[in-house]
N, C-alpha and C positions, 0 to 999 in steps of 0.2 A: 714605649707604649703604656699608657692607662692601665689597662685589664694585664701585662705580664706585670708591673710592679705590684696590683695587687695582689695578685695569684702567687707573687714571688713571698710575698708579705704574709701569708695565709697559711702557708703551704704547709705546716705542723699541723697547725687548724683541722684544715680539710684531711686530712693522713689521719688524723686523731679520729676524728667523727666518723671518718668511713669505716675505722678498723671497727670503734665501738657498734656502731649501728651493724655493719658484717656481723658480728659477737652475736647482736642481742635479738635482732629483729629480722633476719632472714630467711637462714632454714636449721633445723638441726647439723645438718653438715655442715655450715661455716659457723655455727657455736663449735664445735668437733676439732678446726682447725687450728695451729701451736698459733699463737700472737706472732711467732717470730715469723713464719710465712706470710700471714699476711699483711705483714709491717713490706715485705719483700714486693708481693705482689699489690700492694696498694701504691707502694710509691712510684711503682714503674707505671702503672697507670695512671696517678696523678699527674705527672710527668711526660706522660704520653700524649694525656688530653692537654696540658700547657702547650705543647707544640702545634698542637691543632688548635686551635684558641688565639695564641700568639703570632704564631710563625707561619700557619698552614701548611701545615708542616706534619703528613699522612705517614710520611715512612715508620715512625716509631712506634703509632697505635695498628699499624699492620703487622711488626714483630712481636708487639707483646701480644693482639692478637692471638697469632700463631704459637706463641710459648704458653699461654694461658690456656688453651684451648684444651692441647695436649694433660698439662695439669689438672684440668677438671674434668676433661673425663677418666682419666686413671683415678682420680676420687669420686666415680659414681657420682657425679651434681648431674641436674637435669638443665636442659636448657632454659627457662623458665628461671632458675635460683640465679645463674648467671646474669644471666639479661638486669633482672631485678638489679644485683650486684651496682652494673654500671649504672642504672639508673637514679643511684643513690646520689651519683657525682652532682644530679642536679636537685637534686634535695638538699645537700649543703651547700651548694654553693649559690643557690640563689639567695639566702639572709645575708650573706656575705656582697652578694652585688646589690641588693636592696640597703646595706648599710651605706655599702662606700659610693655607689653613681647616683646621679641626680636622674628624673625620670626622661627627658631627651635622651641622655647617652647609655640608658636602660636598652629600650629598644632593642637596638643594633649587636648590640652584646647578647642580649638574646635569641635574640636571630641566629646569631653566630652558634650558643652554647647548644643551642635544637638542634640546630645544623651535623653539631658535630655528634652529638650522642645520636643523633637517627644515623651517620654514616659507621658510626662505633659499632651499636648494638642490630643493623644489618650486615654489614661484614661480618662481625663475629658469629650472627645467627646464621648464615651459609657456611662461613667454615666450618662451625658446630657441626650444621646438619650434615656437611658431605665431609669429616670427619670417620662422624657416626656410623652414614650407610657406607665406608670403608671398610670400618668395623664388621658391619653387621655381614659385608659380602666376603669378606676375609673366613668369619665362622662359617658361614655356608661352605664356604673353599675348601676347610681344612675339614669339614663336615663329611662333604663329598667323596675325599681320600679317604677319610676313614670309611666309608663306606665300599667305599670300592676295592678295597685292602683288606676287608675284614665281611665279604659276602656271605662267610658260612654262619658268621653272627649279625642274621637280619635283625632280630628283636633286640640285641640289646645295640646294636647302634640308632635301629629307632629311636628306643631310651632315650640315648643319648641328646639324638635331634631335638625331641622333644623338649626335653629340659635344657637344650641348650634357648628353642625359641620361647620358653616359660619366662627365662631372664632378663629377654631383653625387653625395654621400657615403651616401645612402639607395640601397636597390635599385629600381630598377624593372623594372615586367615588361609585357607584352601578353598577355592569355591569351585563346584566339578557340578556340570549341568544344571546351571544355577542357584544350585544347593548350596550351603556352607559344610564342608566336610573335616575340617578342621579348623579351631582357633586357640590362641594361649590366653591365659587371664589377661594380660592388659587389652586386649581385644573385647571378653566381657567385660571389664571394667567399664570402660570405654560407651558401654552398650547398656548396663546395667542388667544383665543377664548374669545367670550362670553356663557354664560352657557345656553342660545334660541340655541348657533350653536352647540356644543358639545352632549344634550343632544336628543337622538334617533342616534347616531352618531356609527359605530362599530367601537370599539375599535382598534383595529388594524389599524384604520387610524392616531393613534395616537401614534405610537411605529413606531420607525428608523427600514432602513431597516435590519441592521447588529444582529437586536435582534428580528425580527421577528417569526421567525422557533421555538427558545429556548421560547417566550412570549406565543407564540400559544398553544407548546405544553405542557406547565404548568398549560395552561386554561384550553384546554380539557380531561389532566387528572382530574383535580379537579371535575369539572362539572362532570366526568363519575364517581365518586368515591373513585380514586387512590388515594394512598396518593403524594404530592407534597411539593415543598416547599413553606414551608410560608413566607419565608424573600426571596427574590430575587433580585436582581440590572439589570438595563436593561438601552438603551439606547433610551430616549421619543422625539418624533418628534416636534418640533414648529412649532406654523403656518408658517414661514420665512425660514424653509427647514432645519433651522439647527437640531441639537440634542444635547441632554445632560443626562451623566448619573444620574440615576435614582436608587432610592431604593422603595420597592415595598415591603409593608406587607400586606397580601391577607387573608381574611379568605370566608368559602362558608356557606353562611345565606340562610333564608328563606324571602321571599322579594313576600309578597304580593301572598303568599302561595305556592311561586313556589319558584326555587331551586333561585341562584343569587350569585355573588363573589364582597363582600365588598370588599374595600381596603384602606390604607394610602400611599401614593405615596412622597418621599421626594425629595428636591435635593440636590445631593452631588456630585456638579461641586467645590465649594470650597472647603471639604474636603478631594477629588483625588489631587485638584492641589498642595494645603496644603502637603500630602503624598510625592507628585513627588519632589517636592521643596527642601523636607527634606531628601529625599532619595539624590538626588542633590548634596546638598550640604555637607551631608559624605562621598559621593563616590568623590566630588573635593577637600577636606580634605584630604580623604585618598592620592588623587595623589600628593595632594601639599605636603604632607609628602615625599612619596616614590621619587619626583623629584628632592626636596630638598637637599636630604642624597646622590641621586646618582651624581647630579651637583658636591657638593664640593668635593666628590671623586676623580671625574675624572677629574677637572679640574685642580689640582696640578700638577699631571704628565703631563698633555697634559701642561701646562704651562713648565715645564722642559722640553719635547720634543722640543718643540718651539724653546726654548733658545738655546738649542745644536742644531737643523737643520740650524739655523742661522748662528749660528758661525763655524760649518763646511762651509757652501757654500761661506764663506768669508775666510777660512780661505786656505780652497783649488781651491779653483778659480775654478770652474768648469763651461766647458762649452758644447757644443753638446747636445747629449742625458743625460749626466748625468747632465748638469745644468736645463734641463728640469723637469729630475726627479725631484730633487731639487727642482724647483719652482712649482709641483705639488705636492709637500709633502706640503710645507708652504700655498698652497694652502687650499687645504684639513683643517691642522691644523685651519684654519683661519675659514670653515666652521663649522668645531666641536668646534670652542668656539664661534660663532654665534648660533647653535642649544645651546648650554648650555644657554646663555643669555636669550633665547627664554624660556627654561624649566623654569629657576627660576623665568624670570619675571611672566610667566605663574599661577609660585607656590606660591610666597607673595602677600601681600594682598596689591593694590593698594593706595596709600598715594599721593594726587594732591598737587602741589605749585601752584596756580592759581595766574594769573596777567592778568592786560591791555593787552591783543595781538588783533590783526589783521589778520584774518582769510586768508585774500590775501597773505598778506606776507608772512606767515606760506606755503600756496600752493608753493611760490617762490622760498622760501629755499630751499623746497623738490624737485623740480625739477631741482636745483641749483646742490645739492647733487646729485642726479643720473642722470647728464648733462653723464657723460662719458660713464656710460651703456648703454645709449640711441644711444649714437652716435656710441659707438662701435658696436652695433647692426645694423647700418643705421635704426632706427625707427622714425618717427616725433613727436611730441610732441607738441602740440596747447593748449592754454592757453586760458578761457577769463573770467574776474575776472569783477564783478559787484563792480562800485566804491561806491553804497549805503552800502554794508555789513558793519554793523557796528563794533568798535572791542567789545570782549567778554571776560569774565575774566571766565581763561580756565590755565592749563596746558601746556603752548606751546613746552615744549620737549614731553610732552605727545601722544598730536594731532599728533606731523610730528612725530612721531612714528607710528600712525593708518596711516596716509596717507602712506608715504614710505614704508609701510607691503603691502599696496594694490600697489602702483605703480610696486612695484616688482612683484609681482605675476602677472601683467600686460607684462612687460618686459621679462619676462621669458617664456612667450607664446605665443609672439609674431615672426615674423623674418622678416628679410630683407623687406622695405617697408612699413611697416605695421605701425597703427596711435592709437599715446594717446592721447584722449583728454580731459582736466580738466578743467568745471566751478564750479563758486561759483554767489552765488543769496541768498535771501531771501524774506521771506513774511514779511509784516512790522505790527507794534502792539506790545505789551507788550506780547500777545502769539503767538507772530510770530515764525517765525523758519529763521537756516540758515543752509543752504545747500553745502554739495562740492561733485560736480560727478565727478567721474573716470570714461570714457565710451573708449571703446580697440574697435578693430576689428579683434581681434583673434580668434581660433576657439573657444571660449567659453566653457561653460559647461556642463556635463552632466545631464539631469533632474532629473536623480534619485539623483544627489549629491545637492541636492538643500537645502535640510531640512537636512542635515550634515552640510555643510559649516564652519558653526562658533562653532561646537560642537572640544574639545579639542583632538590632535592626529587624525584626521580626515582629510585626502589629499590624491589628486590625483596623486601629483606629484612622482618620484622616490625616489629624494632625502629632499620630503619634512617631517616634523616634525608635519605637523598640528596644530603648534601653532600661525602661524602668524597670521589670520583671527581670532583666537579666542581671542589675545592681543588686537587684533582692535575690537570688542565687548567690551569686559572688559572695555577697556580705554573710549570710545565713551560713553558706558552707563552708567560712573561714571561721566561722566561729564554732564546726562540728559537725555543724547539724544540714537541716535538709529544708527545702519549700516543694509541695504537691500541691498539685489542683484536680479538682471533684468537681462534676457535676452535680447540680443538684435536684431532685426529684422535682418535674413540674418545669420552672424555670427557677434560674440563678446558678450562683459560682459558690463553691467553697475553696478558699484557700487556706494551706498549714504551713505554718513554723514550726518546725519540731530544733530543740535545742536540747545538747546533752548534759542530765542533771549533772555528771558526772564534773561538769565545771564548777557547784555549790561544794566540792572538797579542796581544788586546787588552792595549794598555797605559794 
């Protein structure tokens, strides 16, 4: 098979990068660990994921699994540094499959490599977790003995409970008549509280408003009796108004002789985002496939269409309405092999030639380029370029590709009268930034399309594709940086490129 002699080919490669990247870029506890560990546990997992890759072949990434599991929680790692951990596998190994496959046998290979790191790092995130609450019911256990062994010393096994729930990484709380009557720091933490503000505090000041109704009525089943759920997810309030969700294992104690609802409160803001990411990015696998196959389809025949409306309209001279037709057929054709350029660039995976350019100049071009759209529209066009921006080693067919997708979209919504105007600027420093706004005064956008915008097949337009804004992400955010769109006061759009100066040092 293909992808095992690569990976067989590779395999010091990838073992190399992951120990280094482990080293340098994760968390202070895998800086912390001997090289010779994780030379141990990286190859088993390299090794593990070959089998799943190659062979489909689960049993070996379920063993090291289970032996890794055990290892890092005996080293204190959070669930969160691990996950990370495995998700490195596809940070190196995608330049590695972007060197060796062509973009058709791309696809499927990645299809596959999501496939397997979403089955890798949810396995491993349920062992972790039910591992931990092992753990955690274990202390309670041995808790409990000592308490019951040692009744003539209430306060100092209190103590003890205490500072034993201080340590662990989840929050825990006591909530007694819908008070909160006890919590540990990671609980304020969690909360952004101090545990003086929180504690006599109802509970419900502490739950968003979208989970309120479902939180309420899980308590006051429990409290009355009912049975309820014990594992539950909610979204929890922060002191600073935001929220985030929440997992919630609840059980209903006895607290100082009266009834009262323990609980473990986690968070799993990185494990949802983790899910969405990988959900993600199969579902733009799968499109870059299906766009792929339909592009080179259709672009054969529309490329022979072409050729013969040509040589008809030359060869019978037509003129009136039929050379009109004519020049609205070639038209046309001219926009279906623009939409196909659009799909495929869409569908392969981006590859940058970076050099010295000029960020001004780049703006120059592109307005250079669509001088005539402009002008056949009667639109203005205004310029004003900061002679500080320094150049940037960038992409430059890349860039005036994001730029001229937004000047069009510009142009096209505009009419008679109406004004484009483009600067560039920057902040200065080694984390400075540089900027090029597109600002129109056309009638702008709808608000609901807002949080669409740069999502793929996504447009307002009649005859748009919704690829073009999404190319200007892709391209922009391979090169660092970022694209935002703004309203603008009145009517019109503004649109940014923000680029990191921090590329005018790379060498």
């Amino acid at each position: 098979m293909v992808l095992g002699r690569i990976l067989a080919r590779h395999r010091d490669r990838i073992i190399n990068e992951w120990i280094e990247q482990l080293h340098s870029g994760v968390s202070e506890r895998y800086r912390e660990r001997p090289r010779e560990e994780l030379e141990r546990t990286v190859a088993r997992a390299n090794d593990a994921s070959f089998a799943v890759l190659v062979n489909n072949d689960y049993s070996q990434i379920d063993s090291h699994i289970e032996w890794i599991t055990g290892l890092r929680l005996q080293g204190g790692f959070s669930l969160s540094e691990v996950q990370h951990a495995y998700e490195l596998y596809r940070t190196i190994l995608l330049p590695i499959l972007l060197e060796e496959l062509d973009p058709p046998d791309l696809a499927p290979v990645l299809m596959r490599l999501n496939h397997g790191l979403f089955y890798t790092i949810t396995r491993f995130s349920n062992y972790f977790q039910a591992m931990h609450e092992r753990q955690i019911r274990q202390y309670a256990r041995d808790l409990e003995k000592e308490v019951e062994e040692q009744t003539k010393e209430l306060s100092e096994s209190e103590a003890k409970y205490r500072i034993l729930v201080e340590e662990i990484n989840d929050g825990y709380f006591v909530n007694k008549d819908g008070r909160l009557t006890f919590v540990n720091r990671a609980f304020c933490e969690m909360h952004g509280y101090t545990a003086a503000e929180v504690t006599g505090r109802e509970y419900t000041d502490l739950v968003a408003h979208e989970s309120l109704s479902d939180v309420k009525r899980l308590y006051e089943k429990r409290v009355s009796g009912e049975e309820a759920e014990i594992l539950y997810t909610y979204f929890r309030l922060h002191r600073n108004g935001t929220s985030f969700p929440t997992e919630n294992k609840v059980k209903l104690i006895s607290y100082g002789g009266e009834k009262a609802v323990a609980g473990i409160c986690r968070d799993i803001t990185e494990r949802i985002e983790m899910e969405k990411r990988i959900r993600e990015s199969e579902r733009l696998a799968h499109i870059g496939q299906l766009t792929t196959s339909l592009a080179h389809e259709i672009r054969n025949p529309l490329s022979a269409i072409k050729m013969n409306v040509q040589i008809l309209a030359k060869n019978l001279r037509l003129d009136g309405n039929d050379g009109r037709r004519g020049q609205i057929i070639g038209r046309e054709v001219s926009r279906l092999e623009r939409i196909l350029t659009e799909m495929l660039d869409s569908a392969k995976p981006l590859r940058l030639n970076k050099e010295r350019a000029s960020v001004n100049e780049i703006v120059d071009s592109c307005l250079d380029v669509l001088d005539e759209k402009i002008k056949e529209k009667r639109l203005t066009a205004t310029r004003y370029r900061s002679r500080a921006v320094p150049s940037l080693l960038l992409d430059r067919d890349k860039i005036e590709q994001a730029i001229i997708n937004i000047l069009l979209n510009s142009i096209e919504a505009l009419t008679g009268g109406d004004r484009i105007h483009v600067v560039t600027k920057h902040t200065a420093g080694n984390g400075g930034q540089v900027f090029v706004d597109i600002t129109d005064n056309g009638p702008g956008i709808q608000p609901e399309d807002y949080p669409y915008l740069f999502d793929p097949f996504f447009s307002s337009k009649k005859k748009g594709t919704g690829l073009g804004l999404y190319n200007v992400k892709k391209i922009v955010e391979a090169h660092g940086g970022e694209v935002s769109v703004f309203p603008v006061r009145g009517d019109g759009t503004h649109f940014r490129i923000t680029l990191p100066l921090s590329a005018s040092y790379e060498t």
